[in-house]
Rosetta silent file (secondary structure, phi, psi, omega in degrees, C-alpha in Angstrom):
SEQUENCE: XXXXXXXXXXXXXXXXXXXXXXXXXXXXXXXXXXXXXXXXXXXXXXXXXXXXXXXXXXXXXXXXXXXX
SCORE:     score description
SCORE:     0.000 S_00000001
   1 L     0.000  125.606  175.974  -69.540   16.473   68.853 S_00000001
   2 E  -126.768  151.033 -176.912  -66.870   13.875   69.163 S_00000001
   3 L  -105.467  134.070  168.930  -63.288   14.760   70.570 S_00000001
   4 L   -74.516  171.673 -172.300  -60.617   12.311   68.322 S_00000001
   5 L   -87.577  -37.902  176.902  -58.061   10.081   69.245 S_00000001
   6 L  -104.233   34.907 -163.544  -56.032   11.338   66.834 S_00000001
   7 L   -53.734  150.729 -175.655  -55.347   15.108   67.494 S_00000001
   8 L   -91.929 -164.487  173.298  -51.862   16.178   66.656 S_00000001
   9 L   -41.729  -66.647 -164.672  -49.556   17.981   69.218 S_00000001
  10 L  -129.377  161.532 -157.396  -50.045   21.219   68.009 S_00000001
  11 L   -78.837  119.977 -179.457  -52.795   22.881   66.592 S_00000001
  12 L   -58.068    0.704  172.238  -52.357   22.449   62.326 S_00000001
  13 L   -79.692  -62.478 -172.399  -53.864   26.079   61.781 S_00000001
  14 L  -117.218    4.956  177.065  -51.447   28.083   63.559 S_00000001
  15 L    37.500   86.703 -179.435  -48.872   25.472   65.298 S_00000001
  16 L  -137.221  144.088  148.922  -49.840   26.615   68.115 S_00000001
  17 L   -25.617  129.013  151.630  -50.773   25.202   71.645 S_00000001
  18 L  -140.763 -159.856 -149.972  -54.136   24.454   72.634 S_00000001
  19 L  -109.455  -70.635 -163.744  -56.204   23.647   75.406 S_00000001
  20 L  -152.392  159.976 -177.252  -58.882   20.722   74.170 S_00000001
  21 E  -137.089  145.060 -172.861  -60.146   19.827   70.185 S_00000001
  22 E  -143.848  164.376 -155.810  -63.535   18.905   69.395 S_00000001
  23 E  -153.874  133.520 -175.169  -64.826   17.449   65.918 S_00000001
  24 E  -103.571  149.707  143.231  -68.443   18.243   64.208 S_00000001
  25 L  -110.593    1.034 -167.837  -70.511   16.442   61.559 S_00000001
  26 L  -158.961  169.699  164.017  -73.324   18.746   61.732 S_00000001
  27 L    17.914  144.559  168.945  -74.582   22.401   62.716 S_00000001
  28 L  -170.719  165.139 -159.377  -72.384   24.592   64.627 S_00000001
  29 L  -150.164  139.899 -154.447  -72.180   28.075   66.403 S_00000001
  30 L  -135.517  134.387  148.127  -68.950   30.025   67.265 S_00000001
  31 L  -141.755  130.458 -175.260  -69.415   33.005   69.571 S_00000001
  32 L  -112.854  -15.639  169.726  -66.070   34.016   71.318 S_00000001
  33 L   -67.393  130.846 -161.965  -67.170   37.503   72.818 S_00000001
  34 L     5.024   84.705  179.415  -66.273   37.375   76.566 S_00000001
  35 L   -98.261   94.058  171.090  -65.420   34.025   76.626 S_00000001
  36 L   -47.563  -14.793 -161.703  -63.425   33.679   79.972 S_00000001
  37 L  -128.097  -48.886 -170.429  -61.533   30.580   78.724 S_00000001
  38 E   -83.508  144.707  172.826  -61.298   30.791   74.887 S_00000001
  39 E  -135.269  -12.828  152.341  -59.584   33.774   73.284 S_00000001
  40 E  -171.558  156.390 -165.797  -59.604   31.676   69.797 S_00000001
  41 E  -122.650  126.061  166.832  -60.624   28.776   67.915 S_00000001
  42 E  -106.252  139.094 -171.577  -59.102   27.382   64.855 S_00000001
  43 E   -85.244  141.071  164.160  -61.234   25.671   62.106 S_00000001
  44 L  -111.267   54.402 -175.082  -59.673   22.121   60.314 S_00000001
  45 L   -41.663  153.504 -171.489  -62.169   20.552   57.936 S_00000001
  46 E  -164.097  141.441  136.566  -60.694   16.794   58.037 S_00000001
  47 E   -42.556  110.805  155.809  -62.194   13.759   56.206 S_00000001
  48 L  -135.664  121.664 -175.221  -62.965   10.853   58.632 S_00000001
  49 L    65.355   38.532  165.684  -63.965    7.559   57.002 S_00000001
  50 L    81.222 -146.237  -97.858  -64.919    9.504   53.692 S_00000001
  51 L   -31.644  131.555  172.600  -67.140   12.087   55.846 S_00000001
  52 E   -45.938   66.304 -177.202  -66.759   15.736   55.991 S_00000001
  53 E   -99.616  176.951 -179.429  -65.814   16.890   59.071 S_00000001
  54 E  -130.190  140.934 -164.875  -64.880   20.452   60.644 S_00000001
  55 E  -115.536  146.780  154.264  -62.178   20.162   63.942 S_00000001
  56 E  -113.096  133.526 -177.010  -61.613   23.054   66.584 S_00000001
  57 E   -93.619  106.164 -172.402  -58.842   23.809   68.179 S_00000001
  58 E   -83.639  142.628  178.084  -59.643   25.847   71.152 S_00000001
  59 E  -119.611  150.482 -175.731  -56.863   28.035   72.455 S_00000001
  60 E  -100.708  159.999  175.829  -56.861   29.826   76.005 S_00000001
  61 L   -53.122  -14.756  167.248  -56.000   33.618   75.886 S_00000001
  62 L   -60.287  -54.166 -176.631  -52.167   32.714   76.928 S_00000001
  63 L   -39.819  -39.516 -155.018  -52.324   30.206   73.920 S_00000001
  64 L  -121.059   45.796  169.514  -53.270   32.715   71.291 S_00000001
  65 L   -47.231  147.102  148.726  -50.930   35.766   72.394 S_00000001
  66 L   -57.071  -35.740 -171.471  -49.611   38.022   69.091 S_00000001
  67 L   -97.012   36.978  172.627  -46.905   36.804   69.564 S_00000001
  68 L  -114.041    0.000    0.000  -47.575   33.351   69.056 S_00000001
């Protein structure tokens, strides 16, 4: 897991807020059921240095209201 340097603002799924972004190259495991902090994660696949990567944007439940 590496977090980049070059995260944008806002999240690029849902232009949205978010709390912290974290960036994979390999295996990963998403479970979000009563998650005190997360209420959702957005997926990016992104290219860094020709490599495949996938980035998540974690959002806290204020972040990822309906009406956001």
């Amino acid at each position: 897991m590496n977090v980049p340097d070059d995260a944008p603002a806002t999240c690029p799924v849902c232009d949205a807020d978010y709390d912290s972004v974290s960036e994979h190259a390999a295996g990963l495991m998403v479970n979000l059921l009563d998650n005190d902090q997360y209420r959702r994660v957005c997926f990016d696949p992104v290219l860094v240095g020709g490599e495949a990567r996938v980035r998540f944007y974690h959002h806290t439940h204020s972040q990822a209201e309906p009406d956001r």
